[in-house]
Structure formats: structure tokens, C-alpha cells
N, C-alpha and C positions, 0 to 999 in steps of 0.2 A: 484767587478771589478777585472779581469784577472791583473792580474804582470805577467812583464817582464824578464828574465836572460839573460844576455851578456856572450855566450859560447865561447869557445875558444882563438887562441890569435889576436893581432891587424888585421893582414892579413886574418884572416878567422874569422871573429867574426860573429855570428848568430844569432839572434835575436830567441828563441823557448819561447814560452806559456807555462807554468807552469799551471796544472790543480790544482784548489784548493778545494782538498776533506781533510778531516780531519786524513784519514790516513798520510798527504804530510806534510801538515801545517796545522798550531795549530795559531788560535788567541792567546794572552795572556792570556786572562781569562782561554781558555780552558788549555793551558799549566798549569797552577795554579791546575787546578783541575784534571790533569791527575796525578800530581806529586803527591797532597793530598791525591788521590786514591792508589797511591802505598804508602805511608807513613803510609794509616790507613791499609793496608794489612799485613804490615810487623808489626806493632804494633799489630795486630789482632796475628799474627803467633807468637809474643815474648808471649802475654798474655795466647795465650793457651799452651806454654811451661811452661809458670809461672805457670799456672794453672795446667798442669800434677804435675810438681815438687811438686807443694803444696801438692796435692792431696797422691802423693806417699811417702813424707814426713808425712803426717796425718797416712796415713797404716803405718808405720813405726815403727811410735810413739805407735799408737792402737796393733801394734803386741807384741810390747815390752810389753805395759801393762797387754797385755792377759797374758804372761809367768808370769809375777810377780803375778798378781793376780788370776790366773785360774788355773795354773802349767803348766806341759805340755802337749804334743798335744796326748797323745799313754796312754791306759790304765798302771797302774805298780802293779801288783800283789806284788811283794814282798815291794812295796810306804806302800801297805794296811797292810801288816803284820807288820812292821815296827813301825807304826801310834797303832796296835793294839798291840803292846810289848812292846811302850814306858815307861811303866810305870815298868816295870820289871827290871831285873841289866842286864849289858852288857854283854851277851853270845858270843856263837861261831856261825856265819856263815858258814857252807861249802858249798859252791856254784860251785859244778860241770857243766860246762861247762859255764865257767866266762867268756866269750866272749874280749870287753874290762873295763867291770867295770860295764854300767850302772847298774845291779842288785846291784852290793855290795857297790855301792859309799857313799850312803847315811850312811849305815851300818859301815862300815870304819872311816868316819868323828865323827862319835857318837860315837869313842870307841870303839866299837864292835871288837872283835879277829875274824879274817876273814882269812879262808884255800881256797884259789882260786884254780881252778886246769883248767886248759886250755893247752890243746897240740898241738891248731896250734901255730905255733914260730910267725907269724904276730899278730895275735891277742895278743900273748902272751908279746910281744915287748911294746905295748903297754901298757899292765897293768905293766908292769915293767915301763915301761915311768912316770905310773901317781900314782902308790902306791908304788915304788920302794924302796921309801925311807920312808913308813908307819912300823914303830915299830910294829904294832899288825896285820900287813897283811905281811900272807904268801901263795907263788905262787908256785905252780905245775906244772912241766911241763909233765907227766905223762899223760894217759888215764883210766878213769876207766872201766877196763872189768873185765870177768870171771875168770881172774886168774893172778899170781904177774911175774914179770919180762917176759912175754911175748914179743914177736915184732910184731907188727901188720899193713896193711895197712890204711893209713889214706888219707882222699879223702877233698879235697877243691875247691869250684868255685870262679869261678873270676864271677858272679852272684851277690853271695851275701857272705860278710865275715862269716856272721850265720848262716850259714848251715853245717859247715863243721862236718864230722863225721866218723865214723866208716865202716857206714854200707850204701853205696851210693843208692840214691834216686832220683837224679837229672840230667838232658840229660848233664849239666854243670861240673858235679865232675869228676874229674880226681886224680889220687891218684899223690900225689906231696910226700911224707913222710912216713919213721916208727918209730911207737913211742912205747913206751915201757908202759905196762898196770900194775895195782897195783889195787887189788880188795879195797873196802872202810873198810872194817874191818882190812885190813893189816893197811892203811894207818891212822886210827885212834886208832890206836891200845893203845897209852897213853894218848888220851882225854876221858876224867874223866862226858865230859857232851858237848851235839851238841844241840845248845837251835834253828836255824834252819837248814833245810837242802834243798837246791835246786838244779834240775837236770836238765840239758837242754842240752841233747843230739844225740838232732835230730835221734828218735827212738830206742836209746838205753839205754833209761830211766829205763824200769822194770828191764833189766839184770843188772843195776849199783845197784838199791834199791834193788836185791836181794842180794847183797852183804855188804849190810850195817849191822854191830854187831846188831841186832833188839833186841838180850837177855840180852844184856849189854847196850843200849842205846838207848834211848826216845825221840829223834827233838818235842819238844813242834809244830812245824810246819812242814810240809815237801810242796815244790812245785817242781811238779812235769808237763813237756810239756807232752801233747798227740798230735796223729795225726793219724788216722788208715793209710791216704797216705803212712806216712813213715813204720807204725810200723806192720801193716799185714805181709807183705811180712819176718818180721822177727820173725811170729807166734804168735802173741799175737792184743787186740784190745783195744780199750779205754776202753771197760768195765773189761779186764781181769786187767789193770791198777789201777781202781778205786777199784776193788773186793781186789786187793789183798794191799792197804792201810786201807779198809776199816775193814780184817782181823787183822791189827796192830794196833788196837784200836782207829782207827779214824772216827771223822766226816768230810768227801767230798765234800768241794763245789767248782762246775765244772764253773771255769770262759773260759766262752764259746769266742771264736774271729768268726767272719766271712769267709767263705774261702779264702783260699791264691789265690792271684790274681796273681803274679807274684815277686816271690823274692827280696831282694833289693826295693822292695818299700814300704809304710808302712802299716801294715796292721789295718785293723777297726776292735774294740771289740764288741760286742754282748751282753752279760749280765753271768749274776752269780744266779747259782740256788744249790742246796743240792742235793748231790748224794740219793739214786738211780734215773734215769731220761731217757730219748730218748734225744740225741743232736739234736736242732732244725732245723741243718741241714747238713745231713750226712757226708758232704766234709768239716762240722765244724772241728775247732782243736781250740787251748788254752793250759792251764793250772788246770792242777790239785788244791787246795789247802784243804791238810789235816790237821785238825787240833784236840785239843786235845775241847772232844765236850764243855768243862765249857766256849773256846773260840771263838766256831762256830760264836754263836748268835753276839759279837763283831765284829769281822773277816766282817758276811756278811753284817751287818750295815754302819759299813765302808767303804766295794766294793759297796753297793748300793750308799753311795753318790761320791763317785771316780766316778761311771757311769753319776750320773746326770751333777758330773763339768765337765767331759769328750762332754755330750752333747751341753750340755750350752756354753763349751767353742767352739766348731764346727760350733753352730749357729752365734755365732758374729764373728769370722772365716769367716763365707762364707758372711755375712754381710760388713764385712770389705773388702773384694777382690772385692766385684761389684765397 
């Protein structure tokens, strides 16, 4: 039955029909159930907010536990040597292009006497920030080249902080600084014993390690980056690298990375095999690691399970992110 409205006022009052569709008017029952329909909507919409949070609060938790119990997410060459010299007494680190630490941190904490040498002043800032006040760590600010008190250009991207170098390779590098070069046999000229030695200077690896006292002193380890990208262009290749470790009485094994994808982000490892060898894939790069050969066979038992928790830990990684 049609209803009525009384429009307007006394003098003009109107009698108009009211159409009754449900867009107009609503029985009560239906009012009831139009309101319950938005009340489980919005409950619907809380619960699957509850529900993301949960959910991303689970990843949270799952990610933490990974670090604790998987380590971390990036192969560590010098994790493995470190693991395979535990049992020895606390030597010397020199770790040539110490970036901000992560190679020597570990090293550091354990005692270990650590000669850091890093000549960008930002990175450098940093390892002054976080070992500054380490009694058996000491910082360089120095570059190792060819020869002592030199001045030379030094080149940095706003790319990536680890790459910065000598000998530019990147559309990024711009030289910002000069810094002053000290060959490694000047600069160790009163340590008595180098139990490791690591190089990481974005292609100017071989001309630092030819500078190292070789007839006076023995790195139980040396690790050493390749990358023919960078290091062609400065006449030498991955194999001229590995030859000429291989010459200072070491056994080679070439912990291989995948190519660089783009700086600044993190790069994937590949695996670990014994010098002499073809790199599985030419635009490969990595790390050197030499060692003294009674330590090989420990060395590459060690890197092989670093690789599997490395996988292992990727898999429940991409598990946890679906």
C-alpha cells in the first residue's frame, strides 16, 4: 500500500506518492539486515588486517630465527677461514681494503691483532665509529700502491660504498680525493708474522700482493678478489692472479660469485672448487683463497657446508616471503 507525504507548508500543502522501491525505503527487517551487511563487512576488513599483521608478524619472527640459526644471508669467505684457524693462537689480520668491518669484525672480537687499511675517509669514519676504541685494532688511512708517499687519484660512487678504488671501472666513479700510497712491505716492515692476509681492491689486488715482504713473511692464508671486469684493463686476469699465489707456495681455491648484476645490491655465490680450473662463467668474479696446502682440504670442507647453509637458508627465505 502506497504512503502518503504532506509537502510543504499550511498554504501550499501537497499531498505527492511516495514510490516504494527498496532503494527509498527500507521495511525494518530489511533495515536490520542492510546494517548487519555492513557490520560483517567491516569486521570482514578488520579480520583480514588482523590477519596480514599476523601473518607479517610470523615472517618477522621466521626471519629472526633464520639469522640466529642459519647465519647470514651472503657467502663470508674470510666466516670460513676464521672457523678453519680456530684452533690456532690469535694472529695478525691485514685486511687491505676494510671497507666498514664486516671482513674483520669477527676477527676483532676474538682477539685477533687487526691492521685495517681503508682510504675512503666515509668508510673509514665508520670503522673508526665501531673499532675505534679496539686496543688490538689499528686503522690506515693510507692506500696500498706501488710505491711509499705517493699522491694519487682516488675515485668513489654514490652506487655502491665498495667499490671505491684506485683504478676506475665504473660509469658511477668520480674521483672525490688524494690519498697518499705506502707499499705493504714498507708498512709491515716490524711485524715479526701476518697469520692472514686479505685484499679487496677492486682491481688492484695483484699490484698490492706484489708488494707484500713474500721472503720475510708467510700469511698462513691470503684472500685475495678477482674480477677480469675490473682487472683487464689493468693488464693482468684471473688466471695471472691465481698463477702468481700459486707460485708462493700455495693451494687455490676459487670461491666463485655469480655475475654482478648491479652494484649496491647483493650479490649470489656460486660454489668453491681448487685452482687450476675454467670459471663456470666468464663475467664470474669472487675470491681468491690461498692457502697453506696441509689447510686446503679443511678450508674447502668448511666452504662446502657454508654453501649448503647458504642454500638451505634461501630456500626457507623464499618460503617464508610467499
Amino acid at each position: 500500500m502506497a504512503r502518503h507525504a504532506l509537502v510543504g507548508g499550511p498554504s501550499t500543502a501537497l499531498w505527492r506518492s511516495t514510490i516504494r522501491t527498496p532503494q527509498f525505503e527500507r521495511t525494518q527487517p530489511e533495515v536490520q539486515q542492510v546494517d548487519l551487511s555492513h557490520r560483517l563487512r567491516g569486521l570482514t576488513r578488520v579480520g583480514i588486517g588482523l590477519s596480514r599483521a599476523a601473518v607479517h608478524g610470523i615472517n618477522s619472527v621466521a626471519r629472526r630465527l633464520m639469522r640466529r640459526t642459519l647465519g647470514p644471508a651472503v657467502f663470508g669467505e674470510l666466516s670460513v677461514v676464521r672457523k678453519a684457524l680456530a684452533g690456532d693462537h690469535r694472529g695478525l689480520l691485514v685486511d687491505v681494503g676494510a671497507h666498514i668491518g664486516s671482513s674483520l669484525d669477527a676477527f676483532a672480537r676474538d682477539g685477533w691483532r687487526v691492521l685495517a687499511i681503508e682510504p675512503d675517509s666515509t668508510n673509514r669514519a665508520e670503522l673508526v665509529r665501531c673499532y675505534g676504541g679496539f686496543p688490538n685494532v689499528r686503522i690506515d688511512p693510507r692506500a696500498v700502491g706501488e710505491g711509499d708517499g705517493e699522491l694519487v687519484t682516488f675515485y668513489t660512487s654514490e652506487v655502491s660504498s665498495g667499490i671505491s678504488t684506485l683504478a676506475p671501472f665504473h660509469p658511477s666513479h668520480r674521483p672525490t680525493a688524494e690519498v697518499e700510497t705506502v707499499r705493504l712491505d714498507s708498512l709491515l716492515v716490524h711485524e715479526r708474522e701476518v697469520t692472514v692476509l686479505k685484499t679487496d681492491l677492486e682491481g688492484w689486488d695483484l699490484m698490492a700482493l706484489r708488494t707484500f715482504p713474500w721472503g720475510r713473511l708467510h700469511p698462513r692464508v691470503v684472500v685475495s678478489e678477482f674480477d677480469d671486469a675490473k682487472t683487464t684493463r689493468l693488464g693482468y686476469t684471473f688466471h695471472d692472479l691465481a698463477g702468481f699465489l700459486v707460485g708462493c707456495g700455495y693451494t687455490v681455491l676459487v670461491s666463485e660469485w655469480l655475475p654482478v648484476v648491479e652494484y649496491g645490491l647483493q650479490h649470489e655465490w656460486r660454489s668453491i672448487r681448487t685452482y687450476p680450473l675454467a670459471l663456470t662463467d666468464p663475467a664470474g668474479w669472487g675470491n681468491l683463497i690461498a692457502v697453506d696446502p696441509d689447510l686446503a682440504p679443511v678450508i674447502l670442507r668448511l666452504a662446502i657446508a657454508e654453501g649448503r647453509r647458504l642454500r638451505l637458508r634461501r630456500l626457507i627465505g623464499r618460503a617464508v616471503a610467499r
